[in-house]
Phi, psi and omega in degrees: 000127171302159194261140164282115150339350217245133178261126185235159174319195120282326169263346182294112174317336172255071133291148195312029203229342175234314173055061190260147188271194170169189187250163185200133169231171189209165150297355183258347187198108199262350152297142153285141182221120167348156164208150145227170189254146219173073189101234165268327162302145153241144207228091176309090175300321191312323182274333201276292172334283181305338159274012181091028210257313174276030189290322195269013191227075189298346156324285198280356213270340178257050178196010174303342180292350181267028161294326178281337151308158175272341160226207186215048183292314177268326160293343180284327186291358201261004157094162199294309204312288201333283162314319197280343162280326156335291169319290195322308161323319188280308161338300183293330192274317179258033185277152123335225200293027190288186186318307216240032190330304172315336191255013170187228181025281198272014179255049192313320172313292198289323186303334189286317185279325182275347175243097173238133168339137217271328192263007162293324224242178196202127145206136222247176200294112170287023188168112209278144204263144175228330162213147197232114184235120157258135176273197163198052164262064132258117209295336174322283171287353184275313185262011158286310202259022147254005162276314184298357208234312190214006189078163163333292193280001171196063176269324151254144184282103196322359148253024180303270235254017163281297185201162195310077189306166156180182189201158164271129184287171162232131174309313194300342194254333140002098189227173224236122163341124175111002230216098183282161205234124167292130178280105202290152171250164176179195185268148188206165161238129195286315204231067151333303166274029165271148205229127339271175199297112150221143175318184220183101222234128158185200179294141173277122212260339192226055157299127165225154183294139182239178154227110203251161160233150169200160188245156148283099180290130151283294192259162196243125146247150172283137181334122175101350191243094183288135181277134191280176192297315164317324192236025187281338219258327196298358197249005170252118180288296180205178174238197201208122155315151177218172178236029225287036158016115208231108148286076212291307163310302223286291184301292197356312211261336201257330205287352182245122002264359193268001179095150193293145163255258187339319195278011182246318200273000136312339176163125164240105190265155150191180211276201206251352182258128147301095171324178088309126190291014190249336197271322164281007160348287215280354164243021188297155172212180185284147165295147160310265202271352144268196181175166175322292165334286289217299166306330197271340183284007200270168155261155211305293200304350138319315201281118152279137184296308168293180174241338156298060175298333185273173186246110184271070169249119187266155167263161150212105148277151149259173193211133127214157193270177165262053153268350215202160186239011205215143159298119161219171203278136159259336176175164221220191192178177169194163192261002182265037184256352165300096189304308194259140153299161183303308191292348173266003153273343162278325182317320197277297170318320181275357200275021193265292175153031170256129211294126163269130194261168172273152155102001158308142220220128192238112171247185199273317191091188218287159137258130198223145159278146184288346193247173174306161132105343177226068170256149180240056179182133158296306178345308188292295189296358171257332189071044168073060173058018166271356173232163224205125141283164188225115177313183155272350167272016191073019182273191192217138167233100169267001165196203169261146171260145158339146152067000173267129171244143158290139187213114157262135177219165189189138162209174168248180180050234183256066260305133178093359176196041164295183190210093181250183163246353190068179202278132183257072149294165139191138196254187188241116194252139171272157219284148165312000000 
């Protein structure tokens, strides 16, 4: 990978090698606006535009209002080919030896309105969510809570490894990393084996986590046209880390027959910058948990052509509580644990004929690992709160507490060229 003009970290999640976009505000400018993230830097597209900044890229040169926007709606709509030249180009302008020096490197002026410091910035929702669909292909965590749930021998439902479960999410509770999360109240039952079943109105007693990847749809199909499998990835702008935030006593009591509400729909973060699917190109790998078998049972409008569908992106939560001033690890995660790929989750989503907006929100559902230490749920790792985990700082959590706040963070590739998302926070606020 060529080297950046720019001094960038090493360790750092935005290397020139990823440009994932996002919103952005300052004190100095309290509009929202496009950025990509770039180092340490966030690299203010709006001022970037408007200066002449996209002069060498005549693509883009009839589509600067969508610089100008407050989200980033209308550059996701203008399609992969689009995005994917934009990078590159941004990629060339903050090359060491790239095309275009003059327009920024050699711009003191311009480097000055346009690069501003990561810790300067407020940044916001990159994209108005108009529908939110969570799946649940991690095969991991689907046969942990359906052992805990139903045993061993019917842990999974005989159509989990047909296609892609999910359920609707609610868009509106959707929230930008950094968004502290109010401890939901709701019907829960105290005494499960009590006879008969009556509720319980109270504080949610087992909030929990989830630890997610999800995408952003760009381009729209029409009501009636299911998009094919072949042409699903063209329909994705990038993903995001996610948090799905879980009322675990809640769902107990609400998910039969419908599948989870209440216990979802209070909040979900996820971090604030967009990959691009262009930028993880160079680490798709095959899933952990499919295989040939698995692939040939699918039905066509499934069936993929390659067999690396997948992503070799690790995960890390932390946790810290408010005892402690330190961070320490809960668990650890890789996205090649996913049975279904994005695109066969829009394939899937759409094979009714129902129509996707841009700015639609696809999450992965929990990712977990087959070994200790890489479950993406307190649920898993507790065993629905009957072992207690024990931090490293010794405390000990069978759900969440007051005042613990969470951090997911994930990149691919190598030190000097990860391709991250930066952090998907949130802290635990106590219930009204």
């Amino acid at each position: 990978m060529a080297r950046s003009w720019l001094d960038i970290a090493p360790s750092s999640p935005f290397s020139l090698a990823n440009i994932p976009f996002g919103i952005i505000s300052t004190k100095s400018n309290a509009t929202h606006r496009p950025a990509i993230a770039i180092g340490d830097y966030a690299l203010d597209l709006s001022v970037f535009a408007l200066k002449g900044g996209f002069s060498q890229l005549p693509v883009i040169e009839s589509h600067l209002s969508v610089f100008s926007q407050t989200t980033l709606n209308d550059f996701a709509a203008l399609g992969r080919a689009i995005h994917r030249e934009t990078r590159t180009y941004i990629q060339k302008v903050l090359q060491n030896d790239g095309p275009f020096p003059s327009i920024l490197r050699d711009n003191a002026q311009l480097r000055e309105c346009v690069l501003i410091p990561l810790s300067s910035i407020q940044n916001h929702l990159p994209m108005r969510i108009g529908d939110y669909t969570d799946f649940y292909v991690g095969l991991n965590h689907a046969f942990n809570v359906g052992v805990l749930f139903r045993g061993p021998d019917n842990a999974l439902q005989p159509n989990y490894k047909h296609l892609p479960v999910g359920y609707h999410g609610r868009a509106s509770s959707v929230v930008i990393s950094g968004t502290p999360m109010r401890r939901p109240h709701g019907q829960m039952l105290l005494d499960p084996a009590a006879t008969p079943k009556v509720p319980t109105y109270s504080a949610c007693k087992k909030l929990d986590i989830e630890l997610e990847l999800a995408a952003f749809l760009c381009t729209p199909n029409n009501l009636g046209y299911p998009i094919p499998i072949e042409d699903a990835a063209e329909h994705i702008f990038g993903l995001v880390l996610m948090n799905d935030w879980s009322a675990r006593d809640v769902q107990a009591w609400e998910y039969v027959p419908l599948g989870p509400f209440t216990s979802k729909n209070f909040g979900t973060t996820i971090s604030p910058w967009i990959v691009l699917l262009d930028a993880l190109e160079p680490f798709r790998s095959t899933s952990r948990v499919g295989d040939a078998e698995h692939r040939e049972n699918l039905l066509p409008y499934l069936r993929e052509q390659r067999h690396d569908t997948a992503y070799d992106i690790n995960f890390r939560v932390d946790i810290q509580t408010s005892a402690s001033s330190e961070k320490v690890l809960f668990s650890t995660g890789n996205a090649r644990d996913l049975l279904f790929s994005f695109p066969q989750l829009v394939a899937h989503h759409t094979v009714t004929g129902c129509n996707m907006n841009t700015g639609d929100l696809l999450a992965s559902g929990t990712i977990s690992g087959a070994e200790p230490g890489t479950l993406g749920s307190f649920l898993e790792a507790t065993k629905s709160g009957k072992e207690p985990v024990t931090l490293a700082n010794g405390e000990k959590r069978r759900f969440l507490e007051d005042g613990d706040t969470i951090t997911i963070t994930g990149a691919a590739g190598k030190e000097g060229e990860y391709v991250g998302f930066g952090e998907c926070s949130g802290v635990i606020l106590p219930a009204l």
